[in-house]
N, C-alpha and C positions, 0 to 999 in steps of 0.2 A: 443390465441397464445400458441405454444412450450415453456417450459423453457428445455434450455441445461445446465448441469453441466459443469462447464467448470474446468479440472485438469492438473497439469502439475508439472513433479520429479523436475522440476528446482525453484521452489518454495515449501517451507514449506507444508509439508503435513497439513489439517486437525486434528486440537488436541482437537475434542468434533464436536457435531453433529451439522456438516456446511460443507458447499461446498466453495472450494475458493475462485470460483464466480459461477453466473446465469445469463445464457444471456437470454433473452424475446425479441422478434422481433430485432433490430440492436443495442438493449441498455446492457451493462452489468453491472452486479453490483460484487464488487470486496471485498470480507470480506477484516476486516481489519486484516493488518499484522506489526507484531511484526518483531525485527530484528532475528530471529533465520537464522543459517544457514542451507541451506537446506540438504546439505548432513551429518549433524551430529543431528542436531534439536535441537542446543545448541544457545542460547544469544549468539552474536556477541562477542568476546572483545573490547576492545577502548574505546577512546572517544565519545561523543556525536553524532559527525559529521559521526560517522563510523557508530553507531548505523542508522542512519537516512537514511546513504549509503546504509544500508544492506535491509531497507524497501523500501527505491524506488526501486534496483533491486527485492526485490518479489515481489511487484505491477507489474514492467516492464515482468516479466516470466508470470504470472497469465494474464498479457492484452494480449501478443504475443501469448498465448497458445489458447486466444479468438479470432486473428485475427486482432488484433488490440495492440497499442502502448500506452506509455503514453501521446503523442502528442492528444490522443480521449478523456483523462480525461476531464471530464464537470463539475465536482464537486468532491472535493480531500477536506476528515475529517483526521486535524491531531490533535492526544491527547498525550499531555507531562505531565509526574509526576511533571516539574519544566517549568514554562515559562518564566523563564529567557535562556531558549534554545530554544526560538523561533525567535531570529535574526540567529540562526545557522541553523534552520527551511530554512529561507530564500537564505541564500549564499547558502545552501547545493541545495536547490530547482532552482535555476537559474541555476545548471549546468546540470539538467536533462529537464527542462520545456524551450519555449521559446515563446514568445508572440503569440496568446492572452495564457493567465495564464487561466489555470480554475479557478471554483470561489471553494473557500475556507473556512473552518472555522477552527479554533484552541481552542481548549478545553482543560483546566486545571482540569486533573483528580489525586484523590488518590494514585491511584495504575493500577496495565498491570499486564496480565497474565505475570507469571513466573518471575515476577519482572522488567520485559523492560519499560524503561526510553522514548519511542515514540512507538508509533501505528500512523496506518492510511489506512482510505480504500479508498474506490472512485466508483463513476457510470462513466462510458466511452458508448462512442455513437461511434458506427462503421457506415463506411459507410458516413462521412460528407464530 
């Protein structure tokens, strides 16, 4: 199989040697992304819930860019500096996702590039 690079200005450029995402036959995989915004390439301000906003719209630019939505995610990895923001995880997640949920994991990590408080990437399947 083909890998295609999949790029798009409506999401965060690449800041080190990775592609946004890689599609291989109908499957994508979607690096993880931080809340920077895309047209300054700065940390979001706010709260938690905004921060979290600003990553599912770059998951959302990066899947649309593939041909696909967040509705294709099949597996969605979120990593919080603090998991006591993982019920915010959720409210914030039910207003972009709707049943079936992809399957999920949440990871308590140190530290995020550039200091951001949530990352997360995902594999989406086009074509279901």
């Amino acid at each position: 199989m083909t890998r295609q690079v999949i790029h798009t200005d409506q999401a965060p450029a690449a800041i080190g040697t990775y592609s946004q995402a890689i599609r291989t036959g109908d499957t994508v995989y979607l690096s993880g992304q931080i809340p920077l915004d895309p047209a300054t390439m700065e940390l979001v301000p706010g709260p938690i819930d905004t921060q979290i906003r600003r990553v599912l719209d770059n998951l959302q630019a990066v899947a649309s860019a593939a041909g696909g939505d967040l509705s294709d995610i099949v597996k969605l990895n979120v990593y919080l500096t603090d998991l006591t923001h993982f019920p915010l995880v959720n409210a914030v997640m039910s207003d972009y996702f709707t049943q079936p949920y992809p399957a999920r994991a949440a990871i308590g990590v140190a530290s995020l590039p550039r200091g951001a408080a949530v990352e997360m990437d995902a594999i989406l399947v086009l074509g279901q």
